[in-house]
TORRODREN-69945 format. One record per residue (C-alpha): residue number from 1; residue in three letters; x, y, z. Coordinates in steps of 0.25 Angstrom, whole numbers, m for minus. Example, Ala and Ser with C-alpha at 12.3 -4.5 7.8 and 13.67 -1.06 7.14 Angstrom:
REM TORRODREN-69945
NODE    n  res   east  north     up
NODE    1  ALA     49    m18     31
NODE    2  SER     55     m4     29
END
This chain:
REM TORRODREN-69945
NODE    n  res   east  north     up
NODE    1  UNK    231   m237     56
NODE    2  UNK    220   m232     65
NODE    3  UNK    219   m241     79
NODE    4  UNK    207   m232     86
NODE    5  UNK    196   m230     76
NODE    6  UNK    189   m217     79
NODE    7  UNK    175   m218     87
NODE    8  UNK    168   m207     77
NODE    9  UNK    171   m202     63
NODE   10  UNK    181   m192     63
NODE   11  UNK    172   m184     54
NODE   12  UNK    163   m173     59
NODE   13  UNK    149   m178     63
NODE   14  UNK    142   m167     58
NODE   15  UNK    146   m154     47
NODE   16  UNK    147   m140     50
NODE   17  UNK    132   m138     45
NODE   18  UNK    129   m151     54
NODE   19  UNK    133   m145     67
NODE   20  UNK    127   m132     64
NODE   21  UNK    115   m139     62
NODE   22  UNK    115   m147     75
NODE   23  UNK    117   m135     83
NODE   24  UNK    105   m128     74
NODE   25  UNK     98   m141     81
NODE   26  UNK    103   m139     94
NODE   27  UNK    100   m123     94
NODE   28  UNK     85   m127     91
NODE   29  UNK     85   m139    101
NODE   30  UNK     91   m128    112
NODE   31  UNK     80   m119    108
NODE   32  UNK     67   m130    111
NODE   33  UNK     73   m132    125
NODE   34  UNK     75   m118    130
NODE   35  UNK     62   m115    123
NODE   36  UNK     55   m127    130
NODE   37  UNK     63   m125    145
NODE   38  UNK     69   m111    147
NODE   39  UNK     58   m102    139
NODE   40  UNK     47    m97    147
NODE   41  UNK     43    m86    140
NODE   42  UNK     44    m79    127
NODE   43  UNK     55    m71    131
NODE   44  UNK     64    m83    130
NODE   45  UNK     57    m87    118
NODE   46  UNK     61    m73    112
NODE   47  UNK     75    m77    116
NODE   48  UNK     75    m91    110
NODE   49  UNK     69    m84     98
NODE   50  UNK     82    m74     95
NODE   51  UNK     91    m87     99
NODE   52  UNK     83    m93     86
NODE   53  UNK     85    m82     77
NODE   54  UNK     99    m82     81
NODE   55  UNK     99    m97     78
NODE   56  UNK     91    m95     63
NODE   57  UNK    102    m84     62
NODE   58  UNK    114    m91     63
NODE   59  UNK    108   m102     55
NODE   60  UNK    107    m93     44
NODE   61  UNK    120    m86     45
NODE   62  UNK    126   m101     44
NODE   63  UNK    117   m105     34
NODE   64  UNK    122    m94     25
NODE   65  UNK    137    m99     28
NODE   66  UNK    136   m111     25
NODE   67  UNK    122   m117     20
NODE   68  UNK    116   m128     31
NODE   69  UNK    107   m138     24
NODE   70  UNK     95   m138     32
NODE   71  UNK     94   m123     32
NODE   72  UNK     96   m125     16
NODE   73  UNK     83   m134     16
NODE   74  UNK     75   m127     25
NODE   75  UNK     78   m114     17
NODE   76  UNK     74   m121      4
NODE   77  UNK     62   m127     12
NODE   78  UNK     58   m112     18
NODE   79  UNK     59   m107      2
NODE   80  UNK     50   m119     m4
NODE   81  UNK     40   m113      7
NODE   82  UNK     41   m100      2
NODE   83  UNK     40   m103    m12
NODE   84  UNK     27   m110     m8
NODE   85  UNK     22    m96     m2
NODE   86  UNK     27    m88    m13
NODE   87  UNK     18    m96    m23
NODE   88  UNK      6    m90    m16
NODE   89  UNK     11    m76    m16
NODE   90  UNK      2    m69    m26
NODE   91  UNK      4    m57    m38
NODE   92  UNK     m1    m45    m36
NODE   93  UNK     m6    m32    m43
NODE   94  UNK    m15    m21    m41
NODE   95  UNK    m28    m16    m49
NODE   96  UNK    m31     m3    m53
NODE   97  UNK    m39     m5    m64
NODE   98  UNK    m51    m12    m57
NODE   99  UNK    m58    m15    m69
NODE  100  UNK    m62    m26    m74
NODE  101  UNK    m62    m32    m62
NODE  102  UNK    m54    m43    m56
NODE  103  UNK    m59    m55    m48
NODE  104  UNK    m59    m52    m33
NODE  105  UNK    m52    m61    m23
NODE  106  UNK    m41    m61    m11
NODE  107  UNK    m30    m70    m12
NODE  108  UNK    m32    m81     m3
NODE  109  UNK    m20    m80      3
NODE  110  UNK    m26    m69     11
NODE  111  UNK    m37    m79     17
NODE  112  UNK    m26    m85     20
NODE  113  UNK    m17    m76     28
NODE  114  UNK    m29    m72     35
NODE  115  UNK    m34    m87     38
NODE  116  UNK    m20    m91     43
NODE  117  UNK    m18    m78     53
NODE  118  UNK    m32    m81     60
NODE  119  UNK    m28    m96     62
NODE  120  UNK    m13    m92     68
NODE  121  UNK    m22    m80     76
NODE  122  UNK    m31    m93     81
NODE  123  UNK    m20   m100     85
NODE  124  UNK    m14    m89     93
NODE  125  UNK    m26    m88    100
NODE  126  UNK    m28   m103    100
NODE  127  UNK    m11   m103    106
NODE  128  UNK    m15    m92    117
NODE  129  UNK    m28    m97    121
NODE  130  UNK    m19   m113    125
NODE  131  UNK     m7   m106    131
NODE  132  UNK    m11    m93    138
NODE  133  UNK      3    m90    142
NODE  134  UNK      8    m91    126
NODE  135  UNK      8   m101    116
NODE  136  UNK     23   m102    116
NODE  137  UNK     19   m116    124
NODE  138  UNK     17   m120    110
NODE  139  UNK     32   m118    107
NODE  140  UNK     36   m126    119
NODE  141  UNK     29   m139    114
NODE  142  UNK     31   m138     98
NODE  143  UNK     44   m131     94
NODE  144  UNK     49   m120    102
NODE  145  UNK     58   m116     92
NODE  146  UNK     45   m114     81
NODE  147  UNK     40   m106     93
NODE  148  UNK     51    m97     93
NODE  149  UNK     51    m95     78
NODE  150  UNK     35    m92     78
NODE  151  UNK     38    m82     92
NODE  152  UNK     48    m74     83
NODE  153  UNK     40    m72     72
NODE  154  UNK     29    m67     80
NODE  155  UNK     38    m57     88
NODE  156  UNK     43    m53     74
NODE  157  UNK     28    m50     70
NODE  158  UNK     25    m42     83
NODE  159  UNK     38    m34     83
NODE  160  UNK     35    m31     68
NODE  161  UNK     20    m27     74
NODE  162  UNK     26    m18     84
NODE  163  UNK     38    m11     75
NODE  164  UNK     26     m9     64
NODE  165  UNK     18     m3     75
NODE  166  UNK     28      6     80
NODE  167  UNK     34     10     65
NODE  168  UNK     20     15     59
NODE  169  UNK     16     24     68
NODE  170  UNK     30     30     70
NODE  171  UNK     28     30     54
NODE  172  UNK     15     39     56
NODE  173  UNK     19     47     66
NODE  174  UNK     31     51     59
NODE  175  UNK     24     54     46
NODE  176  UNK     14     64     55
NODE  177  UNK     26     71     61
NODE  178  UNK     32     73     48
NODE  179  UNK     19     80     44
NODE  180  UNK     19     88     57
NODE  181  UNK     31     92     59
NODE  182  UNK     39     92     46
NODE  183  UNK     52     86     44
NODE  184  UNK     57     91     60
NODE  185  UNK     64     81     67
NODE  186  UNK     53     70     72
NODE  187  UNK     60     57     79
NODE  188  UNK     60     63     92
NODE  189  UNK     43     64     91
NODE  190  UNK     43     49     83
NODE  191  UNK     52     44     93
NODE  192  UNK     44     50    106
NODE  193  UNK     32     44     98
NODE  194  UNK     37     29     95
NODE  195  UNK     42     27    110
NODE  196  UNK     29     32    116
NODE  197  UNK     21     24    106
NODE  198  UNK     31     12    110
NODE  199  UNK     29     14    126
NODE  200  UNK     13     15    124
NODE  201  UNK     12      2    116
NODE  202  UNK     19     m5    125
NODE  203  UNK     13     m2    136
NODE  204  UNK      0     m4    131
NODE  205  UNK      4    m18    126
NODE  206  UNK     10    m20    140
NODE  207  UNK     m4    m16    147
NODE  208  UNK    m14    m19    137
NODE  209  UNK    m19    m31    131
NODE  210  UNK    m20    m34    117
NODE  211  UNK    m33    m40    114
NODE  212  UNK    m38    m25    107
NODE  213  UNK    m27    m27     97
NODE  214  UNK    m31    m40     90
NODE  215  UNK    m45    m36     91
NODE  216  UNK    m40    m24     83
NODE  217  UNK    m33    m33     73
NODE  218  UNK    m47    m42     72
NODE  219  UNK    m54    m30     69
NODE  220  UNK    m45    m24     60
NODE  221  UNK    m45    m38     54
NODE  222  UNK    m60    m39     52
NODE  223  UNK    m63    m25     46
NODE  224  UNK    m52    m26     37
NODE  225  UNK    m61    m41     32
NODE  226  UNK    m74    m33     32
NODE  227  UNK    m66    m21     23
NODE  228  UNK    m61    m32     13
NODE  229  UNK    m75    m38     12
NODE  230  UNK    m82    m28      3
NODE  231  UNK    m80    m31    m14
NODE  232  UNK    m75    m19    m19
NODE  233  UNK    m71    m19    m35
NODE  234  UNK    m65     m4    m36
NODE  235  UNK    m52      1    m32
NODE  236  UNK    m39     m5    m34
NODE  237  UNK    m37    m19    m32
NODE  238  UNK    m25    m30    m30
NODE  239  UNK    m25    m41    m39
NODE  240  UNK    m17    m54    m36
NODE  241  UNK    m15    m69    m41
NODE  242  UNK    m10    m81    m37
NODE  243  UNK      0    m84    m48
NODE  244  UNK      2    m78    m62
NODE  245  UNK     m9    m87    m71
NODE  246  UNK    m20    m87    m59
NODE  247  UNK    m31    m75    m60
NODE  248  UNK    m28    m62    m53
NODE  249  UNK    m37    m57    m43
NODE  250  UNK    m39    m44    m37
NODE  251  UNK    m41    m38    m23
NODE  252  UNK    m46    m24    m19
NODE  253  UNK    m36    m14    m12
NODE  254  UNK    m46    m12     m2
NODE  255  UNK    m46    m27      2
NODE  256  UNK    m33    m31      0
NODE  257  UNK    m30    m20     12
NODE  258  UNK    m41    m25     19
NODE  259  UNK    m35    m40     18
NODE  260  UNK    m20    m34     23
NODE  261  UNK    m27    m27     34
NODE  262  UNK    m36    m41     39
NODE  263  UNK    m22    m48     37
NODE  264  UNK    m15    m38     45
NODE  265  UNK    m24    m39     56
NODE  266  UNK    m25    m54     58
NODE  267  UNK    m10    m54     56
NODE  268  UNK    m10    m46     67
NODE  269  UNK    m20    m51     74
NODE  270  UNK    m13    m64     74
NODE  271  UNK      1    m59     78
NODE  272  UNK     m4    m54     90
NODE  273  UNK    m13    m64     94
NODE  274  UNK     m1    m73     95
NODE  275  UNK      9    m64    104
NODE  276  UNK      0    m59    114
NODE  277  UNK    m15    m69    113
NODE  278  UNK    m12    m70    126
NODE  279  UNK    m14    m57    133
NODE  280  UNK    m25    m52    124
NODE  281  UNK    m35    m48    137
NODE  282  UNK    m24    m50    148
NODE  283  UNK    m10    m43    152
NODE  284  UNK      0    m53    152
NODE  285  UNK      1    m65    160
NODE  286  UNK     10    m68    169
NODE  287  UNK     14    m82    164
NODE  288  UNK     14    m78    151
NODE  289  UNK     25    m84    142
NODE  290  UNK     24    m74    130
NODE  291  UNK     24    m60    135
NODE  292  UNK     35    m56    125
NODE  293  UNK     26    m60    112
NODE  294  UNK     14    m54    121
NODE  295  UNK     21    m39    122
NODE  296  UNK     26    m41    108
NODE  297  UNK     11    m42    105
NODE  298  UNK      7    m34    114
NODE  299  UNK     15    m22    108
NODE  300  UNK     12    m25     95
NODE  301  UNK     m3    m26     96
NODE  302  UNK     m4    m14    101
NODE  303  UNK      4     m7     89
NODE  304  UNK     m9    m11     80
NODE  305  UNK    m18     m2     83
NODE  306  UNK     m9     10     78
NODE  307  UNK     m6      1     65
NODE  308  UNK    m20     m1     63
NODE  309  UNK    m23     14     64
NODE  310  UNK    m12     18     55
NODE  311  UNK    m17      8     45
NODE  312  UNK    m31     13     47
NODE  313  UNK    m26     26     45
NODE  314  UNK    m20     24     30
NODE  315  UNK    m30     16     25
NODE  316  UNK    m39     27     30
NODE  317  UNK    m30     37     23
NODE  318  UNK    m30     28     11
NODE  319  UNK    m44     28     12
NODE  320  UNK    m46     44     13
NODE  321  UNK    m35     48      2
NODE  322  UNK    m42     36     m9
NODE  323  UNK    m43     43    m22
NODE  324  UNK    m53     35    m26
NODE  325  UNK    m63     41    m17
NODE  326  UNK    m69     53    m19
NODE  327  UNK    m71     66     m8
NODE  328  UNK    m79     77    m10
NODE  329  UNK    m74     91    m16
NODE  330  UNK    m73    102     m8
NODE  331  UNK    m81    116    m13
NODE  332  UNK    m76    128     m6
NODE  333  UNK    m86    139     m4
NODE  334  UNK    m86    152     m3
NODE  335  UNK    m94    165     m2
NODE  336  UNK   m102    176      5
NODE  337  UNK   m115    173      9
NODE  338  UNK   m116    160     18
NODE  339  UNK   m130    157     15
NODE  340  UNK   m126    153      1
NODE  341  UNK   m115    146      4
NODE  342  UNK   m120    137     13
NODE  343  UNK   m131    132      3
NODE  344  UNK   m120    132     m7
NODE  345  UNK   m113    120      3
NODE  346  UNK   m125    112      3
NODE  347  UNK   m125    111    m12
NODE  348  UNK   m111    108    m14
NODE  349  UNK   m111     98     m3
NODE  350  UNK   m124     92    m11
NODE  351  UNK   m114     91    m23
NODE  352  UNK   m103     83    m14
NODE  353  UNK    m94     95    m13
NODE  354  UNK    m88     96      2
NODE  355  UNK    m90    112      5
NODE  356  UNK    m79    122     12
NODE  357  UNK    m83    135     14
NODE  358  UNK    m71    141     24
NODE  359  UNK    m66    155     21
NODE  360  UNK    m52    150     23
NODE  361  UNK    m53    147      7
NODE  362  UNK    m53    138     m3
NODE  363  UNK    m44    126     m4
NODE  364  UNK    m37    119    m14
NODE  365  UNK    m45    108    m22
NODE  366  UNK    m57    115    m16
NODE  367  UNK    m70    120    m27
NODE  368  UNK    m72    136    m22
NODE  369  UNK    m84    143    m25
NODE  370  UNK    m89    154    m21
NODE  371  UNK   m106    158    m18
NODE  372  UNK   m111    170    m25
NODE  373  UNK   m124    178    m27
NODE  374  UNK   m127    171    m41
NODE  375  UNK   m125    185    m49
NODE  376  UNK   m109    182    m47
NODE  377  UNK   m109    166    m49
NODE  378  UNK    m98    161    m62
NODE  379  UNK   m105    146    m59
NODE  380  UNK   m108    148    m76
NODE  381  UNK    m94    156    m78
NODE  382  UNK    m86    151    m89
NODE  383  UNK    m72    151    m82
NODE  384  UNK    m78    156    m67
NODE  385  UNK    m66    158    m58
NODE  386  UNK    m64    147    m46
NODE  387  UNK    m71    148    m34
NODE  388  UNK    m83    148    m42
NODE  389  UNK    m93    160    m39
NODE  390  UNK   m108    153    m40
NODE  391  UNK   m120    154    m33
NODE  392  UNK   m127    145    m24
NODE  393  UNK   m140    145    m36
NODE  394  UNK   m127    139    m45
NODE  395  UNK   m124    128    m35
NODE  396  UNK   m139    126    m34
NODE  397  UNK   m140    123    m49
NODE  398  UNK   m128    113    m49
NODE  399  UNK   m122    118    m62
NODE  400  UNK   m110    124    m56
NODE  401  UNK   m107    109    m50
NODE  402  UNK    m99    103    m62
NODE  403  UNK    m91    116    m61
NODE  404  UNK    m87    113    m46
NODE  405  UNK    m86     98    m50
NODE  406  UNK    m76    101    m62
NODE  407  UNK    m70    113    m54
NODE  408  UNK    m67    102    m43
NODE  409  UNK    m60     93    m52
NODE  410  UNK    m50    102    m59
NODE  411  UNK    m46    105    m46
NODE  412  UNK    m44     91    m41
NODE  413  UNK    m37     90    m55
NODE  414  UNK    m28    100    m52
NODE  415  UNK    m23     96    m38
NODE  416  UNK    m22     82    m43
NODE  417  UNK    m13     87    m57
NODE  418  UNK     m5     96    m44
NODE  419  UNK     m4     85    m35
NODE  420  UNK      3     77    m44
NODE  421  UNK     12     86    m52
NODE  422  UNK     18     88    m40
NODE  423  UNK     18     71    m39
NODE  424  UNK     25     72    m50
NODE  425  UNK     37     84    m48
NODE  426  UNK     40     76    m34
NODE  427  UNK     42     62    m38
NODE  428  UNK     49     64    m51
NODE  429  UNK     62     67    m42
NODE  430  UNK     60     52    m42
NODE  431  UNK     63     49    m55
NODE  432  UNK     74     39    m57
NODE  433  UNK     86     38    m67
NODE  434  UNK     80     24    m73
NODE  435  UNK     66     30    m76
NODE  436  UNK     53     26    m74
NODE  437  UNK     41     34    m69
NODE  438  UNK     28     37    m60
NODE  439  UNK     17     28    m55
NODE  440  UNK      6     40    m54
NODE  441  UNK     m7     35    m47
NODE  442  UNK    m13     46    m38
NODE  443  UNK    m27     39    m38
NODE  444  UNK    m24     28    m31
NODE  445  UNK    m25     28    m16
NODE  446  UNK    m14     17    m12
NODE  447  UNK     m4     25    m22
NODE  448  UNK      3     34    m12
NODE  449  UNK     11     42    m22
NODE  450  UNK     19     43    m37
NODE  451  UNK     24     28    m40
NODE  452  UNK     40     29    m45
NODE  453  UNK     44     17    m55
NODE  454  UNK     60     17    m60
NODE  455  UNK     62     10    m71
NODE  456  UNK     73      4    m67
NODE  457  UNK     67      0    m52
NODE  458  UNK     68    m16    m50
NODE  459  UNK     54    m23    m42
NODE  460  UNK     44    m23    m50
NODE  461  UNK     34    m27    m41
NODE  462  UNK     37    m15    m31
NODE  463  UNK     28     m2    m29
NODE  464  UNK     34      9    m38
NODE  465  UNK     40     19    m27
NODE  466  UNK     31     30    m22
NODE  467  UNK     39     45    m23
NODE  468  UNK     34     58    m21
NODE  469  UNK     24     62    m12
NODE  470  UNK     10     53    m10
NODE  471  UNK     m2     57    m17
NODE  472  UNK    m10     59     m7
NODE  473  UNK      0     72     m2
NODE  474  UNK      1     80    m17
NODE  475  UNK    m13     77    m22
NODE  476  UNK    m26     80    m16
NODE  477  UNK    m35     69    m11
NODE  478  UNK    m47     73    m22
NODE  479  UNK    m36     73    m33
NODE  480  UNK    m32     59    m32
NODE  481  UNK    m48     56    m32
NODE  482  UNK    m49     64    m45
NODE  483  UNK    m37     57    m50
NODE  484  UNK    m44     43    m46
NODE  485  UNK    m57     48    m54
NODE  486  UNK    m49     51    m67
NODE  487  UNK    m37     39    m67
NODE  488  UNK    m49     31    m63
NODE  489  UNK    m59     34    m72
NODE  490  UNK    m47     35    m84
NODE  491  UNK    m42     21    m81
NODE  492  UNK    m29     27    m75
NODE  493  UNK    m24     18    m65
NODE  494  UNK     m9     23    m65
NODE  495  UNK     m1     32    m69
NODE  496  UNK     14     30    m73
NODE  497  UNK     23     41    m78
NODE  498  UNK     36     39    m84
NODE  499  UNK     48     48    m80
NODE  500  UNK     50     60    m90
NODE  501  UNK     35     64    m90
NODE  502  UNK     33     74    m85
NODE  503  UNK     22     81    m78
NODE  504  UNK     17     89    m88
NODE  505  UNK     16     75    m93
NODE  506  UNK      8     68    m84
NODE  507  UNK     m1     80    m83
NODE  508  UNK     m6     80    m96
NODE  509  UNK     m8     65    m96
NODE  510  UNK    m18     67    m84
NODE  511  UNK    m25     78    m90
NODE  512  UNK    m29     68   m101
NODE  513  UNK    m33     59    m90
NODE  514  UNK    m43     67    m84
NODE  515  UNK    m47     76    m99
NODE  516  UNK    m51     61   m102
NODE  517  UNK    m57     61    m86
NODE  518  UNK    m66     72    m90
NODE  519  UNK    m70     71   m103
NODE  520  UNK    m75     57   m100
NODE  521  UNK    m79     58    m87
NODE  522  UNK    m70     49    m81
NODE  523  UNK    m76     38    m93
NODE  524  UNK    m64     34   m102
NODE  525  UNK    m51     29   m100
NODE  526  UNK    m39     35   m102
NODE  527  UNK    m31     27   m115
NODE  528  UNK    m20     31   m122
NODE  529  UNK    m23     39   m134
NODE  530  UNK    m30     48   m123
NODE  531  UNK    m14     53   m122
NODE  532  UNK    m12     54   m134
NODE  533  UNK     m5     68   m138
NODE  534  UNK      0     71   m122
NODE  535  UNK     14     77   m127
NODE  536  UNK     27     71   m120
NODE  537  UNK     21     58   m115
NODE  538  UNK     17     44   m119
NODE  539  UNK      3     40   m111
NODE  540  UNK      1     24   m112
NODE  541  UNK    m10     18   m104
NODE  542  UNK     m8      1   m100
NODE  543  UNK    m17     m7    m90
NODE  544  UNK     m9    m16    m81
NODE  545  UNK    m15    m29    m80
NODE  546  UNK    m10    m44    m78
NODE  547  UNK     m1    m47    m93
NODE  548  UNK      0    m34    m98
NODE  549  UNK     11    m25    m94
NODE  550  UNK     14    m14    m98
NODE  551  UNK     23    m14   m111
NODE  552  UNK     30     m3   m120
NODE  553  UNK     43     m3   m126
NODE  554  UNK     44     12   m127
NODE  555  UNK     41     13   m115
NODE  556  UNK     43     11    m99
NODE  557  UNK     37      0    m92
NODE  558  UNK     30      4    m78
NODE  559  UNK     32     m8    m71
NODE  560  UNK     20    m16    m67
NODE  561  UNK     16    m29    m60
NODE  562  UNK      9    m37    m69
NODE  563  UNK     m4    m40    m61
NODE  564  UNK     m9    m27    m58
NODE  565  UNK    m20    m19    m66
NODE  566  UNK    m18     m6    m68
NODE  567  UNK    m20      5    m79
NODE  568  UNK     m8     14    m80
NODE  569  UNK     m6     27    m87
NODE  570  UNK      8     29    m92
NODE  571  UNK     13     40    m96
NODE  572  UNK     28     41   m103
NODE  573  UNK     37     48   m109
NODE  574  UNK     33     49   m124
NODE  575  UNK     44     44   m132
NODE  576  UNK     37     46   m146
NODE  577  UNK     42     33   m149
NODE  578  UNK     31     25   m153
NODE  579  UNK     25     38   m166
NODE  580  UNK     30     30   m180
NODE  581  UNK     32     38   m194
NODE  582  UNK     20     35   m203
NODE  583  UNK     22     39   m218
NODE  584  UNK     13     48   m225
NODE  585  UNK      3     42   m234
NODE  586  UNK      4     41   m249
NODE  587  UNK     m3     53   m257
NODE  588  UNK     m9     48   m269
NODE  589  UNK    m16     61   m273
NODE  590  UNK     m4     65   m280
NODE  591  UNK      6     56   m288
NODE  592  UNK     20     60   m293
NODE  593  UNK     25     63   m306
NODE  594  UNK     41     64   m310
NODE  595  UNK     45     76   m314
NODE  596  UNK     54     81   m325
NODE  597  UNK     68     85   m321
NODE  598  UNK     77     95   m328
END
C-alpha cells in the first residue's frame, strides 16, 4: 500500500533521441548568443563555424547509430528537393554530322544560371554598400547560425579558388620542366617555384586592392557574350533535350565554351564581390568585421589572372592545332642563281605556298625544288626525281602547279599514314583480356588522342579512356588537316577498330577512303560496298542518331549514348560468318538417259 504518492511519473520524461535532441536545441540556442554577444569579427565567426561542423558531425555520426526522426524527415525532405532538381537536368550528345541541320537554341537553364549570379552579385554590392564594415550585421539580426552556414560555403568556394589557382600553374610549370630537363629530379625547382608564387600572391593581396580583378572577370565576362553572339551552322555541335519525347536541340561547340566561360566569370565575379566588396579601392579598415573573408578574397582574386591566361592559352592552342583550318604549304627552293630565285618566291607565294629558301636543307613535309636554266628542267618528265628540276618559264606557265599541289599531298599523306602507325603500335599494349577496340578520330580538335573501349568496362556514359600519345605530338599539324578534308568530305565522322585488326588492316581501309577522296574529288561518300574485297576485315558504316543504335549479332557493339549523331566507320574482324551456300542452277541443255548395265 503506497502512503506518499510520487510528485512526477517515475518514467523518463524524455527518450534517448529526445534528450539528444534537446541538447541539438540548446547547441543552436548557445550558438545565436555567442554569435550575437561575443563575436566581433569573422575570426570568431570562423571558430563558431568549425564548432557547427563539429555539431552536423556528430549528428550524423549518431544518426547513423541509431536513426533520429527529424533528421529522417529533413533527409527525406532534402531528397524531394533534389528530385525536383534532377527533373531539369538535361540528356545530352554531341553532333558530328552537322547536316541536316538541327534547330539552334540554348537551354534555358543557362539564362538562368546567369540571371541568378548577377542578382546574388547585386546584393553583394547592395550588402556592402548598407554595412561598409561587412554585411555580417545581416546575421546578427536574422539567423546567425544561417550566417554561419552561408560564411562556410563561401570560404569553401574562395579556398577551392586559391588551391585551383596554386595547382594549375604548378601543373604547367611542371609539364614545361619535364620538357626541359627531362625526367632529372624537379621538386626542388617546383617547390622553389610554388613558395615564391605563394609569398608574391600574398603580398600583393595584402597591399593591393582588388577592384582590377572583377573588372577582369566583367571583361572576360562580356567578350565571352559577344564570342557567343555570331550564328554559326559548321563545326561540331551539342545537342540536348529536356526529357525523352521533347525535340532535341543543338548548341555549337564554339558557344557552349563561350557560355562556360561567361558563367565562369560571373561566378567568379560574384564570389568575390561577396568576401572582399569592401576594400575594392581602399586597404583595409580599421573597424572592419571581415578581414578573414576579405584576405581569403583577396588571395583568391589575385590567383585569376594566371588562371585566365592559362585558359587563354589552350583555347588559343586549341585554336592553332584545329585541323579544320587550313595553313599554307611550305615549297623549299633551291638553286644557283639568285636572280631567278627570287622571281620564282613571288610566283609561288602568288600560289599560296609559304616559301624557304635556307641552305641548311630541306625539311620534312616540305615541296623541294630546284631552279634551272630551262634546257635541264623535268617539269614534263614522266617519273622526274623529287626536288623537282624546273625553270622559272615553267612556274610562269602554271602547268607545273597540279604537280606541286599532288606532290604536297602524298606527302601530307604519308606523315598522316606514319603518324598514326605509330598511334597504332603504342596503344595496342593497351589491349584488355575482355576485348574491345579503338575510337580513331585524328581530325577532330577536342579529341586529344586514340579512344580505348573494353567490352567488358561498365558506365556507359563515361568518355572512352585516351591511351598512347596525343595527336597532336605523333602527327603533323597539316596531316590532321588532310585528314579533316577526306573523313570530311567522305562522311567519316569516326573511326572504331576492333582488337585483332591489325594495321596492315586499318591501312588498307584508309587507302580506300582517300582512292574514293581522289577519284571524286572529295564528292561522294564512303558506303559499304566501297570495302568490299579488303582481305581480313569486315568494313560496316551506321549513323548514330536518337533511335537507332547500332545492332549486329555477329558482331560487337561500340557503345554509344543514344542522343548523339555521329557517322562511324567500323572496322572488324571478318569472321566470314554472314557468306551462305547457293546451289547451282539446273542445266536444261542436256537431259539424262538410263544406261544399260552389264
Amino acid at each position: 500500500m503506497k502512503l506518499l504518492t510520487s510528485v512526477l511519473p517515475r518514467g523518463r520524461i524524455l527518450t534517448e533521441d529526445g534528450w539528444f535532441t534537446l541538447a541539438v536545441c540548446g547547441f543552436l540556442i548557445g550558438l545565436e548568443v555567442v554569435g550575437r554577444y561575443a563575436a566581433l569579427t569573422d575570426f570568431h565567426d570562423g571558430l563558431a563555424g568549425f564548432a557547427l561542423i563539429m555539431g552536423v558531425a556528430a549528428i550524423v555520426a549518431r544518426h547513423r547509430r541509431a536513426p533520429l526522426g527529424w533528421v529522417t524527415s529533413l533527409t527525406n525532405w532534402c531528397q524531394r528537393i533534389g528530385a525536383t532538381f534532377a527533373n531539369l537536368r538535361y540528356d545530352h550528345g554531341i553532333d558530328l554530322r552537322g547536316t541536316p541541320p538541327i534547330t539552334r537554341r540554348t537551354p534555358p537553364a543557362v539564362w538562368v544560371l546567369a540571371v541568378a549570379l548577377i542578382v546574388w552579385s547585386g546584393l553583394a554590392v547592395a550588402s556592402w554598400t548598407a554595412f561598409p564594415t561587412g554585411w555580417r550585421t545581416v546575421g546578427m539580426y536574422s539567423s546567425y547560425t544561417l550566417y554561419l552556414g552561408f560564411l562556410m560555403v563561401l570560404w569553401s568556394a574562395l579556398l577551392t579558388v586559391t588551391f585551383v589557382g596554386v595547382f594549375v600553374p604548378v601543373a604547367v610549370l611542371d609539364s614545361l620542366l619535364k620538357r626541359w630537363l627531362g625526367d632529372t629530379d624537379r621538386r626542388g625547382a617546383e617547390l622553389a617555384a610554388v613558395v615564391g608564387y605563394a609569398v608574391l600572391v600574398s603580398a600583393v593581396a595584402w597591399v593591393v586592392p582588388p577592384a582590377a580583378i572583377l573588372g577582369l572577370c566583367i571583361v572576360v565576362a562580356i567578350g565571352s557574350w559577344i564570342v557567343y553572339l555570331p550564328k554559326g551552322t559548321d563545326g561540331p555541335a551539342v545537342l540536348w533535350r529536356s526529357g525523352a519525347d521533347k525535340p532535341v536541340y543543338a548548341v555549337p561547340v564554339r558557344r557552349v565554351l563561350s557560355l562556360v566561360s561567361m558563367l565562369a566569370a560571373l561566378l567568379m565575379f560574384a564570389i568575390l564581390i561577396t568576401s572582399c566588396g569592401g576594400r575594392l579601392f581602399d586597404p583595409p579598415r580599421a573597424d572592419d568585421t571581415m578581414p578573414v573573408t576579405a584576405l581569403f578574397g583577396a588571395i583568391a582574386a589575385w590567383l585569376v589572372p594566371i588562371l585566365v591566361v592559362v585558359v587563354a592559352l589552350r583555347l588559343w592552342a586549341a585554336r592553332r592545332n584545329d585541323p579544320a583550318r587550313r595553313t599554307r604549304p611550305t615549297a623549299h627552293i633551291a638553286g644557283e642563281d639568285r636572280a631567278e630565285i627570287r622571281r620564282a618566291v613571288k610566283i609561288l607565294r602568288t600560289w599560296g605556298y609559304s616559301v624557304r629558301t635556307s641552305a641548311k636543307g630541306r625539311e620534312n613535309g616540305q615541296v623541294g625544288i630546284v631552279i634551272v636554266p630551262p634546257e635541264q628542267s623535268e617539269a614534263k618528265e614522266f617519273d622526274p626525281r623529287w626536288p623537282l628540276k624546273v625553270s622559272v618559264d615553267d612556274l610562269i606557265a602554271g602547268e607545273v602547279k597540279q604537280r606541286f599541289d599532288r606532290r604536297d599531298e602524298i606527302q601530307v599523306r604519308r606523315q598522316l599514314f606514319r603518324g598514326l602507325q605509330k598511334l597504332f603500335k603504342r596503344a595496342s599494349v593497351f589491349k584488355g583480356p575482355g576485348g574491345g577496340g579503338f575510337w580513331l578520330a585524328p581530325h577532330w580538335w577536342f579529341v586529344e588522342g586514340v579512344g580505348r573501349e573494353d567490352s567488358d568496362a561498365s558506365g556507359e556514359d563515361a568518355a572512352p579512356p585516351l591511351v598512347g600519345p596525343p595527336y597532336a605530338r605523333a602527327i603533323p599539324e597539316r596531316a590532321r588537316q588532310h585528314a579533316h578534308a577526306v573523313l570530311r568530305a567522305t562522311g567519316v565522322d569516326m573511326i572504331f577498330i576492333e582488337d585483332g585488326v591489325t594495321f596492315k588492316g586499318l591501312d588498307r581501309v584508309l587507302r580506300v577512303v582517300t582512292e574514293l577522296y581522289d577519284v571524286h574529288a572529295g564528292q561522294r561518300k564512303a558506303e559499304e560496298h566501297h570495302f568490299r574485297g579488303v582481305p581480313k576485315v569486315k568494313v560496316m558504316i551506321h549513323e548514330y542518331e536518337p533511335g537507332n543504335p547500332f545492332q549486329s549479332d555477329a558482331y560487337p557493339e561500340p557503345k554509344f549514348d543514344d542522343l548523339s549523331r555521329v557517322r562511324v566507320l567500323h572496322i572488324f574482324r571478318d569472321r566470314g560468318g554472314e557468306e551462305e551456300l547457293i546451289e547451282p542452277p539446273y542445266d536444261f541443255s542436256w537431259t539424262p538417259a538410263p544406261a544399260l548395265m552389264g
